[in-house]
N, C-alpha and C positions, 0 to 999 in steps of 0.2 A: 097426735100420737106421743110416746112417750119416750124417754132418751134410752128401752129399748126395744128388740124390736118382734113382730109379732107376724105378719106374712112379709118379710124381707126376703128379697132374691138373693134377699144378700149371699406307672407311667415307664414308659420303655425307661427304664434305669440302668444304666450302664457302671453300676457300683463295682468297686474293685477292693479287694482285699487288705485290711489297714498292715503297718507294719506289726511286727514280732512283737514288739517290745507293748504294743497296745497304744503307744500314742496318739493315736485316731489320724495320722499321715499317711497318706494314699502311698505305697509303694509301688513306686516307678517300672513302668513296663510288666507291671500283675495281669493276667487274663481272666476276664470274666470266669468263673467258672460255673458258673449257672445258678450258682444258690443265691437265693433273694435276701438283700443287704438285713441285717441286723443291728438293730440300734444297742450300743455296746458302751453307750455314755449317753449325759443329758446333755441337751443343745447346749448350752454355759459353755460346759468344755468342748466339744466340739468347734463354736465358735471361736472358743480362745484359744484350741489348737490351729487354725487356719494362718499361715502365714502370712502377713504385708509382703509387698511386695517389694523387691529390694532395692532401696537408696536410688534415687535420681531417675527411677523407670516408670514410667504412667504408667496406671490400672490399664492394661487391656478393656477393647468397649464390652459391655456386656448385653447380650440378646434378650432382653426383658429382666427384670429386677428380682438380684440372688440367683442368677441362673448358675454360675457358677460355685454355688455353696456346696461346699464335700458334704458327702454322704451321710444324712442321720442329725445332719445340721438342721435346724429351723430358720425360716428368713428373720432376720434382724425387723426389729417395728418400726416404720418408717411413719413418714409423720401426716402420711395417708389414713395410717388405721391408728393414732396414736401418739403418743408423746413420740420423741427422741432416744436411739437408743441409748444405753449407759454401758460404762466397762462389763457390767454382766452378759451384755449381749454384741460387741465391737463391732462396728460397721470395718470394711476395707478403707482404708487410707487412700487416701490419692494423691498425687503430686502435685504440688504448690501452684506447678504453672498448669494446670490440669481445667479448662473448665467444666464448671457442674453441669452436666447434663441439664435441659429445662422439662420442667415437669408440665404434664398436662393439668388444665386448668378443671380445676371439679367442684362438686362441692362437698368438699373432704371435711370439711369441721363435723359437718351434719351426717353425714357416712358413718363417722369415728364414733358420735355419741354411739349411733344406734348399734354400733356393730359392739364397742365395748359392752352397753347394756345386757346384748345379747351373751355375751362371751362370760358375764358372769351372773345372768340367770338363766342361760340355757346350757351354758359348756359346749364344746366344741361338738358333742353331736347335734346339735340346734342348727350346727351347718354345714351337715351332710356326711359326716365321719371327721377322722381321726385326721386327715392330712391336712383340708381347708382349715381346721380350726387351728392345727397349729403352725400352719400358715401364715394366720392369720393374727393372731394372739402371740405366741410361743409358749413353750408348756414342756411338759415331759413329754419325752418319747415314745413311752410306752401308753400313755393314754391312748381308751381305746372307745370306739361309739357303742354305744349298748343296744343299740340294735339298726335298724336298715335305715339308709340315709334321708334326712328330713330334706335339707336342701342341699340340693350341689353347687359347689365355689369351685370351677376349673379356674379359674383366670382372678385370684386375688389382690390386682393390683390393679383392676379395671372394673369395681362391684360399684354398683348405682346404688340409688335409694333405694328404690323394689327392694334389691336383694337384702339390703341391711334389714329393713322391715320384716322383712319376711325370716330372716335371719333370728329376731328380735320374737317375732309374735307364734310363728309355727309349734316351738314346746307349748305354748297356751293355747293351741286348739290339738284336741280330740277326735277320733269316729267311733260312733255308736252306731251299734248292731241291737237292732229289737227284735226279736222274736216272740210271737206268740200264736199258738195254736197252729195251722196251717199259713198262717198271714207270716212276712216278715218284711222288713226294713232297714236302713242305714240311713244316716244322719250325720250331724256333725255336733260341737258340743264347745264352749270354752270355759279352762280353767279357771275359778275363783281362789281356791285356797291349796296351798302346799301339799295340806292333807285329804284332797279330794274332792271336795264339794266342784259341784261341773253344772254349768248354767248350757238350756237347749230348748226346743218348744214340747211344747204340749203333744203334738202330733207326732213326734218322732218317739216319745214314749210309750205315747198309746196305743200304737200306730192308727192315728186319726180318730181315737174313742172306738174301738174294736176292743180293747184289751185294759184292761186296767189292771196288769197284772204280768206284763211283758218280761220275760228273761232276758235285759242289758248286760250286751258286753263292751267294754271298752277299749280302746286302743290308744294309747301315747303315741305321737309322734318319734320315739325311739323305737317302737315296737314291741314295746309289755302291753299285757292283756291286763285288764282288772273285770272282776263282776263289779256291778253296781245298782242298788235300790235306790226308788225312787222318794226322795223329802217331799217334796211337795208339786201338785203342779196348777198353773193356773190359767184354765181354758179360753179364758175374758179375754186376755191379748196374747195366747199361746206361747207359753212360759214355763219352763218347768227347771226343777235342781234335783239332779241326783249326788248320790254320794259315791264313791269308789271305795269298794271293800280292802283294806291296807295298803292305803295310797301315801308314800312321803315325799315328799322334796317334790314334789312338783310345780310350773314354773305358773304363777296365775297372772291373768292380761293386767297390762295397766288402762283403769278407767280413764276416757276423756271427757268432757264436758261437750255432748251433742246440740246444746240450746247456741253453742257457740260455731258453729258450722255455716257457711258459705254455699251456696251454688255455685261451682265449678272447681269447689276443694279436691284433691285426690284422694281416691281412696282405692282399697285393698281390699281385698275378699279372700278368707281363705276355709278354709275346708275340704271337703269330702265328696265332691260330682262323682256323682256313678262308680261310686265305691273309689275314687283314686283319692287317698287318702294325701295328706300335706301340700296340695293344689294351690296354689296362689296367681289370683287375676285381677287386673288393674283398670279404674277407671275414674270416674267421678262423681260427686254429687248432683244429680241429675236433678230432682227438685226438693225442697221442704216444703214443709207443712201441709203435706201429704198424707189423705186418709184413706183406705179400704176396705173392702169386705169381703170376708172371704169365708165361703162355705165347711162350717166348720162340724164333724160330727161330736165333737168334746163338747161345744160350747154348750150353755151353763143356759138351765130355763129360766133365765132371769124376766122372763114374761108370765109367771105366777101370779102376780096381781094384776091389779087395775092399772099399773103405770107401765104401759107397753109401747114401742115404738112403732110407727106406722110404717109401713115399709116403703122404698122406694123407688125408682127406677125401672123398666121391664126388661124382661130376660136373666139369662144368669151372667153370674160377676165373670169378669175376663179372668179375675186374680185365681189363685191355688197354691197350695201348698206345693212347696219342691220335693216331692220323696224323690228318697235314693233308689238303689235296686232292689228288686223285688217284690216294691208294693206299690198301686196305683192308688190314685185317693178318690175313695167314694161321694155315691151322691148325696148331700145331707140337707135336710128339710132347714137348719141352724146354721146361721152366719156371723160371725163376730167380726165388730168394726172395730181396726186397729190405728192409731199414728203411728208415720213411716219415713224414713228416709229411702228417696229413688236413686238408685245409681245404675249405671252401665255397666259395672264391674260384670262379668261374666258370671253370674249366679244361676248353678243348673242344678237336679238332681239329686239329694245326697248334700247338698250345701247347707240345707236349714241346723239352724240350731249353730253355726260356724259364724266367724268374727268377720266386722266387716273394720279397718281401723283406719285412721287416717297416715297422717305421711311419718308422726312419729311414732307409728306402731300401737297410738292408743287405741281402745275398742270406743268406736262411735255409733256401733249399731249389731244385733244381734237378726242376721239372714234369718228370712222368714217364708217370704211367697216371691213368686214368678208371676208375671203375665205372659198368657198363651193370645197364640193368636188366631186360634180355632176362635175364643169366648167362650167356651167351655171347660169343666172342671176335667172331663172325661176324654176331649179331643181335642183339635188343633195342635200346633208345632210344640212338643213337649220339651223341647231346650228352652238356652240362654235366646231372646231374641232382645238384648240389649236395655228391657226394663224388668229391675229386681229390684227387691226392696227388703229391708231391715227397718226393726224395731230398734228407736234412740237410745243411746245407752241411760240418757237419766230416767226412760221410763223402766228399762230393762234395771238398770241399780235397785232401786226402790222397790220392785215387784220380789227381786232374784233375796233379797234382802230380809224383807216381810217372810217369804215363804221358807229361808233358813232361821228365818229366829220363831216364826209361828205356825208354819207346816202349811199357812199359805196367806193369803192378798189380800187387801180390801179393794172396792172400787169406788167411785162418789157415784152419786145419784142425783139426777135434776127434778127428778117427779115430775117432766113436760111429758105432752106429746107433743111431738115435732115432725114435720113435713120440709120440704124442699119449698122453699120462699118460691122462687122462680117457677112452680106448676099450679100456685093461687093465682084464680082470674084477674087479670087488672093489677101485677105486679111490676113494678119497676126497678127491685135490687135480688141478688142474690142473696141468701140465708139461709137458720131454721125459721120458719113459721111454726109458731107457738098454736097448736091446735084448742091445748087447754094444760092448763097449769092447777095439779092435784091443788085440794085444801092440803092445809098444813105439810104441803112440802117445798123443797130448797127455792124451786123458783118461786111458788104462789109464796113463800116467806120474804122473798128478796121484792115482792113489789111486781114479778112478771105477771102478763095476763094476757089471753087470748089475742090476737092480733100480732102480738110484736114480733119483729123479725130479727134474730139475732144474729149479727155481724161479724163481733168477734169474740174470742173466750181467751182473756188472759193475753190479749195482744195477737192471740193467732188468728187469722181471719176465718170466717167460715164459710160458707157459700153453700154445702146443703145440709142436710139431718147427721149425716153420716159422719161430717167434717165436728160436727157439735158431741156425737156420741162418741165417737172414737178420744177426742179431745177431755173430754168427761170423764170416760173411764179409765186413763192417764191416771188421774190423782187419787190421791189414796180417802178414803171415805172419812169425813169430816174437815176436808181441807178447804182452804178461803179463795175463790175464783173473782176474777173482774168480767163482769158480763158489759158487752156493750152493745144497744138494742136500738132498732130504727121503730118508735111511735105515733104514728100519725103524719109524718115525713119531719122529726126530728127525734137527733139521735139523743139516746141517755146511756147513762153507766152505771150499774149497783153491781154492790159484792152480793155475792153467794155465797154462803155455806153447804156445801155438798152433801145430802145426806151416806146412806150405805145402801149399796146394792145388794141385793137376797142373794145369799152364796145358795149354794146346791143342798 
């Protein structure tokens, strides 16, 4: 068979009235009067109206850090989230014989990057309104969140990694709402560029090849709505870029390098489960070089000619797509075999198309499918049951990339048919078995032929048809691959040149 494929199964504020004269001085023995404090200066002055405490008197202790800061003041930056403060921002004095309190031990360097990062591409709504960021930062007072809060910081002097991450990446994910016809959907989505461009799968635009022509709406994690049309999308590894209709300043993810990833890395998930929109769940790399298939009604009749892939396995694929609410995903005769990163992150409903990142908040994979544990597309446990998977960010780069510069993708071509090594009579390794390798294409050019069994592709190993096509349609059409093949019971190695897969 061929590399594709043809019958696949596949806060109580107690603020008090400043003096007369506006000093920003609490005057003494004032009675609440019910109205809610107003910021009436910038934290600057505020702080540098606070008095030291007077000549030869220890600081009284204080009940958690800046508790006692008057009213409208911002906490001073401690060197938790931050450099040291300066005269702009005066810490309290303490007395000579005074010792420093001991600070709990964390890992504050690595908190600070990510929270800073955050602080100056998301702004203080990136962490949940107006109070944690400036908190957190310090800033004007009067800044305000521009809409409902992405994440909440109650306790700013005890934020883990999670929260800095998540801190960090939430402005750069999105939910999308698709509509069409009587069908609808929700999804997830992440930012690429300032001015809109929004990377998501195939399925959550089409709602699963129902619709080519879906009414998207989008949502910022501050809470602005944009329309958006769609650039391009591409069915092959379920990929698509829309654009947002007068989208600015928007905060886009930062790329990480997935070829560089570990088994037992952490990672992050965020998105959209069942319409709850800015969701963040934690877990880890559960496996690489990990391939699927998954029932797909977009996918592409890339089995138009003679080079078709055999199918393999019985029954249907455990995997499917994660829709959000209001659409279930249909049964489709089309399967497209993708490579995957596993994790345990909690990946449900409404998550596809949402960032999966690692611990510095880079995107290492683009949420794709669930496994059910009915083994059906249509039943079994339709949540999180601990294995989710996301497409690598180098494959997602390269795809997201092609289809903003040329409205869409190539894929490579091997011109085999290929089979599951391990279901030929009299096998001793796992592979593809080469059923037959076209004239004049990539493998019969590279020297393959009938028999051989191939191991690995490019270093990754392979073990059946599916590990090989998924691998294959990875690279962009014309690209140079290391094939490593078991003949006769020894192994060999030729390049390949990929050819192009028949687009639609």
């Amino acid at each position: 068979m061929s590399d594709t494929t043809d019958n696949r199964p596949e806060g109580n504020d107690n603020s008090r009235p400043t003096d007369p004269q506006n000093t920003g001085a609490q005057t003494p023995g004032a009675q609440n009067a019910g109205i809610p404090p107003m910021p009436t200066r910038s934290p600057a002055a505020a702080a540098a109206a606070w008095p030291p405490p007077a000549p030869n008197t220890a600081a009284p202790q204080q009940q958690g850090a800046y508790a006692s800061a008057p009213s409208g003041a911002t906490n001073p930056t401690g060197q938790a989230f931050g450099p040291g403060a300066t005269a702009a921002h005066p810490t309290m004095p303490l007395h000579d014989g005074a010792p420093a309190a001991p600070r709990k031990k964390s890992a504050a360097p690595r908190v600070a990057a990510l929270l800073v990062a955050a602080a100056l591409v998301g702004g203080a709504a990136g962490l949940g309104g107006t109070y944690a960021g400036l908190n957190l930062w310090g800033g004007s007072s009067t800044t305000a969140a521009a809409g409902p809060s992405a994440i909440t910081v109650n306790n700013p002097d005890d934020v883990n990694n999670t929260s800095a991450v998540a801190a960090k990446v939430v402005p750069s994910v999105v939910t999308i709402s698709a509509t069409g016809g009587s069908s609808g959907g929700t999804g997830s989505g992440v930012v690429l560029s300032s001015d809109g461009y929004v990377l998501t799968n195939t399925h959550v635009v089409t709602l699963d090849g129902q619709t080519g022509n879906a009414t998207i709406s989008v949502t910022t994690s501050d809470g602005k709505v944009y329309k958006a049309t769609v650039v391009g999308t591409d069915p092959t590894y379920d990929l698509a870029v829309i654009k947002l209709d007068g989208a600015s300043g928007l905060t886009p993810i930062e790329w990480a390098d997935s070829s560089k990833l570990n088994v037992g890395d952490n990672t992050i998930a965020v998105g959209a489960p069942l319409d709850l929109p800015n969701t963040v769940t934690t877990g880890i790399v559960s496996a690489l070089n990990r391939s699927i298939q998954v029932a797909s009604s977009a996918a592409p009749s890339d089995g138009s000619d003679s080079q078709q892939d055999q199918g393999q396995g019985e029954g249907e694929s455990p995997f499917r797509f994660d829709f959000g609410q209001g659409q279930q995903q249909q049964s489709a005769s089309q399967t497209i075999k993708i490579a995957v990163i596993q994790t345990d992150a909690a990946i449900n409903p409404g998550n596809s198309g949402g960032a999966l990142v690692d611990s510095d908040g880079k995107l290492i994979g683009i949420n794709v499918a669930i496994a059910s544990a009915g083994g059906s597309s249509s039943g079994g446990q339709s949540g999180n049951i601990g294995v989710g998977f996301s497409i690598p960010s180098d494959i997602a780069k390269r795809i997201s990339t092609e289809i903003i510069d040329n409205g869409s993708a190539t894929h490579g071509l091997l011109g085999a048919s290929v089979q599951d090594a391990a279901s030929i009579q009299g096998a001793t390794t796992t592979g593809a078995y080469v059923a037959e390798a076209q004239s004049g294409g990539a493998a019969a050019s590279a020297g393959l032929a009938k028999g051989d069994v191939i191991t690995k592709f490019n270093g990754v190993p392979i073990t059946n048809s599916i590990d090989l096509t998924a691998q294959v349609r990875a690279l962009a059409a014309g690209s140079k691959a290391e094939v490593t093949y078991n003949r006769n019971g020894q192994e060999k190695t030729v390049e390949v040149t990929l050819g192009s897969m028949p687009s639609n």
